[in-house]
N, C-alpha and C positions, 0 to 999 in steps of 0.2 A: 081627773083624767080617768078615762074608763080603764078596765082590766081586761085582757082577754089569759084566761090563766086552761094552761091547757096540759096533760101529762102525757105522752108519746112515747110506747116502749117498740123497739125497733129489733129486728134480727140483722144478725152480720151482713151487711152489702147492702142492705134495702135501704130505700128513701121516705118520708112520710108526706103526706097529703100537705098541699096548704092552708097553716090552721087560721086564714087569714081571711080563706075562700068563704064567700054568703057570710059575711059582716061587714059592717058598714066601713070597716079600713080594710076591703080591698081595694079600692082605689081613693086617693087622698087629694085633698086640694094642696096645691102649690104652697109651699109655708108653713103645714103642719107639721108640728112637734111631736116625735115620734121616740118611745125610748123600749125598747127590746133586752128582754133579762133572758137568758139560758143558761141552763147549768145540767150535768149529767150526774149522776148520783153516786157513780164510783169514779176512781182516777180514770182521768179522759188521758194516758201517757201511751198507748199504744203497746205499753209491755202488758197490760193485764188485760188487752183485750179491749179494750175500746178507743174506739179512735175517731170522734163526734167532732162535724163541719158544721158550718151553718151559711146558706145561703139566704140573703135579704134581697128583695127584689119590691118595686114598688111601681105599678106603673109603665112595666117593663123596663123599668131603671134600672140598672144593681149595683146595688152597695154595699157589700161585700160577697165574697166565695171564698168557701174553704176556710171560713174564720172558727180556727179552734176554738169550742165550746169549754170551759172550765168547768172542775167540778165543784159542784152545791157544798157551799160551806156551813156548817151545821154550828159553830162558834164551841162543840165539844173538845176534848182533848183525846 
């Protein structure tokens, strides 16, 4: 399965581009298997200051809004 692997740094309030746009999965045939990873790189809890959504849309489908992004597990202690 292809990768589209992409790093998106954001300031407070703003949205970023669809990093989906001009490659071959913007628009998808009926039936494809789709699996979508995000993670934000510190605590996504709202007290330290960030507080990362994620909107999926496909098709003008959507499948999710506002799904809290979790943050990037690094397996350190």
């Amino acid at each position: 399965m292809p990768v589209i692997a992409n790093n998106v740094s954001l300031t407070a309030g703003s949205s970023s581009v669809n990093i989906f746009d001009n490659t071959n999965y913007q628009f998808v045939n009926e039936g494809t298997e789709l699996r979508v990873s995000a993670a934000v790189v510190g605590a996504n809890d709202g007290i330290q200051g960030a507080n990362v959504n994620y909107r999926f849309t496909i098709n003008n489908t959507e499948f999710a809004d506002d799904a809290i992004v979790p943050a990037l597990v690094t397996g350190e202690p």
